[in-house]
C-alpha positions in Angstrom: -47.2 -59.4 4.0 -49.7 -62.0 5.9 -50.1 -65.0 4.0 -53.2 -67.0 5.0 -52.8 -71.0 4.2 -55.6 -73.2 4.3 -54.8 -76.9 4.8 -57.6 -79.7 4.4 -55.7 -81.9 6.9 -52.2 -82.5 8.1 -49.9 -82.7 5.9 -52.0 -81.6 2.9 -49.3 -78.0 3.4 -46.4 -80.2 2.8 -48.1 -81.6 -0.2 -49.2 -78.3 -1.5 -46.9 -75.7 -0.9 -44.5 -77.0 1.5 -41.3 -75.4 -0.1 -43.1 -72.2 -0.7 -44.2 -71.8 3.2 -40.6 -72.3 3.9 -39.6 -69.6 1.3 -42.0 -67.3 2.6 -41.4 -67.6 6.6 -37.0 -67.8 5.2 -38.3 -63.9 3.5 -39.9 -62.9 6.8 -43.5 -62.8 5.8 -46.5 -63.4 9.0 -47.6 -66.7 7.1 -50.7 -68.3 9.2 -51.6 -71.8 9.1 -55.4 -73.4 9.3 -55.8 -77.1 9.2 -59.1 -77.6 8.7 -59.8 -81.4 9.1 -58.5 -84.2 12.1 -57.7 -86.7 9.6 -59.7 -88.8 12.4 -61.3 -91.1 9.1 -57.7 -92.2 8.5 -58.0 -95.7 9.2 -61.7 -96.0 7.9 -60.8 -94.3 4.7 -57.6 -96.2 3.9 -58.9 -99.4 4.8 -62.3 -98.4 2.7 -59.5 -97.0 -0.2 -57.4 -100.2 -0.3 -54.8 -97.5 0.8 -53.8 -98.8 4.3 -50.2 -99.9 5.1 -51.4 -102.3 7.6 -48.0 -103.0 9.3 -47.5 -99.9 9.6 -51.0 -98.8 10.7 -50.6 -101.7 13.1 -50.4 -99.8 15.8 -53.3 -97.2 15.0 -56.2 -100.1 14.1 -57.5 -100.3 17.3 -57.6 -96.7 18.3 -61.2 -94.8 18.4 -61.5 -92.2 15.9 -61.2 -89.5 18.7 -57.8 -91.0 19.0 -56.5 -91.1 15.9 -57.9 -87.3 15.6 -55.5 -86.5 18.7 -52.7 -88.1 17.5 -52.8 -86.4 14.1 -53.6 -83.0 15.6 -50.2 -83.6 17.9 -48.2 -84.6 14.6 -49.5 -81.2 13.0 -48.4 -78.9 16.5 -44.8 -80.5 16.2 -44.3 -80.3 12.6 -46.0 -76.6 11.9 -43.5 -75.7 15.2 -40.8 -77.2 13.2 -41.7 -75.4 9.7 -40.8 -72.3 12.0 -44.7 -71.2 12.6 -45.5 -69.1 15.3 -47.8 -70.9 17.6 -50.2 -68.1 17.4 -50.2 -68.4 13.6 -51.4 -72.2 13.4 -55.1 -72.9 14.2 -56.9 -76.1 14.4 -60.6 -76.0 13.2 -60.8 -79.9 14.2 -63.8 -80.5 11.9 -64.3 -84.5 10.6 -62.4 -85.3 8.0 -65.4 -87.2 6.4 -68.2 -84.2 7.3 -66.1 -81.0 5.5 -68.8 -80.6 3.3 -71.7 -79.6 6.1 -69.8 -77.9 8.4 -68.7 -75.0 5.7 -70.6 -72.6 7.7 -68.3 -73.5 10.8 -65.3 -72.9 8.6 -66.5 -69.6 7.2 -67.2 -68.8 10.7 -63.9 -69.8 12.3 -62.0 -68.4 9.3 -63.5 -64.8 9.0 -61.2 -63.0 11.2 -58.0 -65.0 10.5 -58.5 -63.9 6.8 -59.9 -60.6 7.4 -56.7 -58.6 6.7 -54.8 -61.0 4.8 -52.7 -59.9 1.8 -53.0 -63.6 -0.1 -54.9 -66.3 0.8 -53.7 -69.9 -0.3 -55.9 -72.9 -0.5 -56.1 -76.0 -1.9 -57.4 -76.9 -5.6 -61.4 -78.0 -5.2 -60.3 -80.2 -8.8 -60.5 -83.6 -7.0 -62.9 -85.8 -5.2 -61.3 -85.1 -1.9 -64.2 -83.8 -0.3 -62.0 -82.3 2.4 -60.0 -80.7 0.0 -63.2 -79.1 -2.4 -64.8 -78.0 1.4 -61.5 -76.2 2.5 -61.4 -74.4 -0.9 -65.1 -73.4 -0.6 -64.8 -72.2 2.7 -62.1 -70.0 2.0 -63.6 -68.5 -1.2 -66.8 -68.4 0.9 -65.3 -66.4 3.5 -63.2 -63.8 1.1 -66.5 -63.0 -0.7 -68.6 -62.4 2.6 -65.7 -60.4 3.8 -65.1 -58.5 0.3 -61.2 -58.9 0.1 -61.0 -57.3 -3.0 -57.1 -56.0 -2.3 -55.8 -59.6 -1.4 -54.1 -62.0 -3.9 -55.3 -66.0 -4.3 -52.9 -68.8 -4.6 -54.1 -71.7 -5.4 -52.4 -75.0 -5.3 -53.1 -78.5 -7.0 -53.3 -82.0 -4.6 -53.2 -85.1 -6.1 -54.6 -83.6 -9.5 -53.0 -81.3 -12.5 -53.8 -77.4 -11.8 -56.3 -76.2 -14.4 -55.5 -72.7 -14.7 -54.4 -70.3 -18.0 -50.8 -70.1 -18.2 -51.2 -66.8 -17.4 -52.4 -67.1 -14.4 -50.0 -69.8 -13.0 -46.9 -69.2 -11.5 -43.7 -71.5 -10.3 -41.7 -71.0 -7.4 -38.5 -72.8 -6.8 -38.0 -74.3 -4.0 -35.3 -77.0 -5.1 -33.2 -75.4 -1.7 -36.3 -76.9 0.4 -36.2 -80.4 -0.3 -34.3 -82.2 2.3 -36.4 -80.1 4.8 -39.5 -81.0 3.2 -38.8 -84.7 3.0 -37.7 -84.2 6.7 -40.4 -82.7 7.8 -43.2 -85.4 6.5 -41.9 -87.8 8.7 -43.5 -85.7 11.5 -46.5 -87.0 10.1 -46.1 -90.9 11.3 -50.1 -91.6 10.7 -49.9 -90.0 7.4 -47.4 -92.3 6.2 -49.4 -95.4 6.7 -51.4 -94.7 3.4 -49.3 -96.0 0.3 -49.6 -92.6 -2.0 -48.8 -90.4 0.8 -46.0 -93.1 1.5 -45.1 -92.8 -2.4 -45.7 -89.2 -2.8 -43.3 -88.5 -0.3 -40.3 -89.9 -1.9 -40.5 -87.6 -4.7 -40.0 -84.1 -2.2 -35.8 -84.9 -2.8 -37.1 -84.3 -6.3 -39.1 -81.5 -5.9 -37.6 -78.4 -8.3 -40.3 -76.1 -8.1 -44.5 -75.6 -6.5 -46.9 -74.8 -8.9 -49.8 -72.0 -8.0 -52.8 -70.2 -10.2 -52.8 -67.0 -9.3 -55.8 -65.3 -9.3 -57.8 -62.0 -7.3 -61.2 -61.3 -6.3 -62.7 -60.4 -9.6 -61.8 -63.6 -11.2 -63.7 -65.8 -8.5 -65.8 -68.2 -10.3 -64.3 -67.6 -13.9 -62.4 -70.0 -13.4 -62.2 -74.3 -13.2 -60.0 -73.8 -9.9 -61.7 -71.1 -8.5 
């Protein structure tokens, strides 16, 4: 089975469906990653969010965005390599964190033929006001309806938010084997960690029992709050 995954920015997959990427790769599946964003507004935005962890961020204040986007972009290479990803399955559309809403075009574009014969497609909740987040779920709605990938199955995950979906159409998956690899695998996002609910977020993955999806397939797009 190919199993698309659409991440806003790095570490957004941890957040999302870390223990269930893990599952899937442990079961053999050809799972694909996209980060869509640089996380390049990370400073700007946690400074602006009263989010910052300056003595940890110390080191990254003084940085151009340009280099904060590299740095992040590295982070994501070393920790999708250590997830067990082939390199040919990550891709980095490198659009601005703070610009994901006008550059969905770009992402339908860059997107089309990762997606063109996948069996499910898994992308983030638009439920928030992340607008990274709500453009990374447009864009890969937008590019299964161009596309018409009626035979492929949706996941969608919740970030930061509750998942608004029927009980029918929600699934668990338990991935309470995953946690100390999860946990591990955030701290390959150093920059990440510099923001105080990623920071707090983080130490509830030794906790984490099970990943919550709605389920959903082509003929329920737009029936629904969460897709």
């Amino acid at each position: 089975m190919k199993i698309v995954v659409f991440a806003p920015h790095p570490d957004d997959e941890i957040f999302g469906c870390g223990g269930s990427i893990l599952k899937w790769l442990e079961k053999g599946h050809d799972v694909h990653l996209i980060y869509v964003t640089d996380n390049r507004a990370l400073i700007e935005w946690g400074i602006r969010e009263n989010q910052l962890l300056e003595e940890c961020a110390r080191e990254y204040m003084n940085l151009s965005k340009d280099e904060i986007a590299e740095i992040a972009l590295k982070e994501a290479e070393h920790v999708s390599d250590a997830f067990g990803f082939e390199k040919n399955n990550v891709y980095y559309f490198k659009i601005h964190d703070q610009d994901a809403e006008n550059n969905i075009e770009l992402g339908v574009e860059l997107a089309s033929e990762i997606i063109s014969d996948a069996d499910r497609i898994v992308m983030p909740s638009d439920h928030n006001n992340h607008n990274d987040h709500q453009a990374t779920h447009t864009m890969a709605k937008e590019t299964a309806k161009r596309l018409s990938l009626k035979n492929a199955e949706y996941y969608v995950y919740a970030l930061y938010n509750v998942l608004k979906a029927p009980k029918e159409k929600q699934i668990k998956i338990k991935v309470a084997q995953y946690q100390e690899r999860i946990y591990d695998l955030m701290k390959g996002y150093k920059t990440q960690l510099c923001l105080k609910d990623t920071r707090m977020g983080w130490k509830t993955f030794k906790r984490r029992r099970s990943e919550r999806f709605g389920v959903f397939n082509f003929g329920d797009m737009d029936k629904y709050e969460n897709f």
